[in-house]
N, C-alpha and C positions, 0 to 999 in steps of 0.2 A: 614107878610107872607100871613096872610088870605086875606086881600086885592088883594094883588099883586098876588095870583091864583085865584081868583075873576077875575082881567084883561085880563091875562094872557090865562084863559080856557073858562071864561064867565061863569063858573059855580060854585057853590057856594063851601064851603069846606063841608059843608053836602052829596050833590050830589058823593064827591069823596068817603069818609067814606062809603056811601051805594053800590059805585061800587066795593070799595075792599071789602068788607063784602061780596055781589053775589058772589065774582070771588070763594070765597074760600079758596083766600093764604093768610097765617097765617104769614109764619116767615119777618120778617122785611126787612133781605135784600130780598126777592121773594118779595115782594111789591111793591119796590121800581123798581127794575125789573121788574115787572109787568105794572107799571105806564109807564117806561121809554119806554117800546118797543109796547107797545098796546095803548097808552095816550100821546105818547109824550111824556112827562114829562122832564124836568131838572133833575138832582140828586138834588138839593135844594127843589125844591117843591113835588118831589116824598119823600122825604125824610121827608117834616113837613107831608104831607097826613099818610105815614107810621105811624108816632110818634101818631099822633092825633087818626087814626083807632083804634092805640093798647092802648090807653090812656098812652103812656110811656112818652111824654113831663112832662114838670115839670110844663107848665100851665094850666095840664089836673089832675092835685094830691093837695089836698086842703095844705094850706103853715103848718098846725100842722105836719100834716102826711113829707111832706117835712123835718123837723126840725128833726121829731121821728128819720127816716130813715137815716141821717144823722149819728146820734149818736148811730143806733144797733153796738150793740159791743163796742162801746167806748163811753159808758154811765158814766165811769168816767171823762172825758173832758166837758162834759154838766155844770156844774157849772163855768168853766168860761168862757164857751159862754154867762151863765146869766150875768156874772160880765160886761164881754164885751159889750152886749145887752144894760146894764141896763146904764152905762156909757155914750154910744155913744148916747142915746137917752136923754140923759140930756144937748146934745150939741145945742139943738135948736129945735122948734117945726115943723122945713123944712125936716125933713127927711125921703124919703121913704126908708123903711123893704123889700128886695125883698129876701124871700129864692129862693134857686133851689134845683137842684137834690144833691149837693156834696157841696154848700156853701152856706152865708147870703152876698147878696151887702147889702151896704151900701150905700143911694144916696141923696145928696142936686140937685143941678141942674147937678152935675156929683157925677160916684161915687168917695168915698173918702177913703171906708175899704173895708174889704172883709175879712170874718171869714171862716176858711173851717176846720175841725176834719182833719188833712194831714194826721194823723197813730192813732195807737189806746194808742197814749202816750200822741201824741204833737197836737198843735192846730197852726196853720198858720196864723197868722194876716196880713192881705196886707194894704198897706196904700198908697197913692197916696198924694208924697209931692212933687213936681219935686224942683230940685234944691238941695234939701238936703241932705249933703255927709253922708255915710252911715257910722256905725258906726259897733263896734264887736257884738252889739245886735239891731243897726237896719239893716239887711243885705240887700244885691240886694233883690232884686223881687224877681230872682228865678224860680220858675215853674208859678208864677202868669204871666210873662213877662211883657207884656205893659198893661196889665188891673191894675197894680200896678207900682208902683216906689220902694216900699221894702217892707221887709216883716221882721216880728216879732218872734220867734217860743216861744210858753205859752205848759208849760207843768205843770202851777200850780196858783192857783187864785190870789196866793201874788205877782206874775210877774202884775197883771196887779195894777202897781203903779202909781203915779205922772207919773214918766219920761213919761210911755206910755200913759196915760194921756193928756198930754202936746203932744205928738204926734196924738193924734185923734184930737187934736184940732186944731194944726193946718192944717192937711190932710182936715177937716170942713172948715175952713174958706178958704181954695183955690180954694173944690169946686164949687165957683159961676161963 
């Protein structure tokens, strides 16, 4: 996106930051409104300039604080995000860790999991197996839609067994 308003405006994503900072407006949709009627602006690029001004993107929040955030309030679920963490990272040494604002990707050359806190009980596993019929505990996707092929629900560390297991592994080996 920084690029691409780089091309786009000719000017840098700093230059934007310091125009909405002069104008004044604070709240996020007036920003963006702002960009669009006075800048031009797409809703897409008024939209990262907004996120970026107010540091509320999630590659503007360092990835601990990311993680913390995730789990206020459902600090009981945080142990088997480690189990899950700790698991999927023994699949191979190709894999990049991306938190965000409400989940963890998981990614080889695509992603292959996706852990998200879904309520303050259960924990959402997404897995990306295409092909594989789905079972009474590997269900559809879900709210993941096509960022997933199914999805898991862990509501306790001893769910993440073998069976699941054997499912990260092979969601791993397909994403190449």
């Amino acid at each position: 996106m920084e690029k691409g308003l780089l091309e786009k405006t000719g000017k840098p994503l700093n230059h934007w930051i310091e125009i909405v900072q002069k104008s004044g407006v604070e709240k996020h949709k007036e920003i963006i409104n702002f960009l669009k009627s006075e800048h031009g602006f797409t809703y897409g690029f008024a939209n990262f300039v907004a996120h970026k001004s107010k540091k509320s993107d999630a590659g503007s929040i360092d990835d601990t604080d990311l993680l913390v955030n995730q789990y206020k309030g459902k600090e009981v679920l945080k142990p088997i995000y480690d189990k899950l963490h700790a698991e999927i990272l023994k699949l191979g040494d190709d894999i990049t860790v991306t938190p965000k604002k409400d989940s963890v990707s998981f990614i080889r050359k695509k992603q292959f999991a996706l852990i998200k806190p879904a309520t303050k009980t259960r924990i959402d596993l997404g897995l990306k197996i295409k092909e594989k019929p789905t079972t009474e505990r590997l269900e559809n996707s879900g709210p993941f839609g096509t960022m997933c092929t199914h999805r898991v629900r862990l509501t306790d560390t001893n769910q993440v067994n073998d069976e699941l297991i054997q499912w990260l592994e092979e969601a791993y080996e397909k994403a190449v």
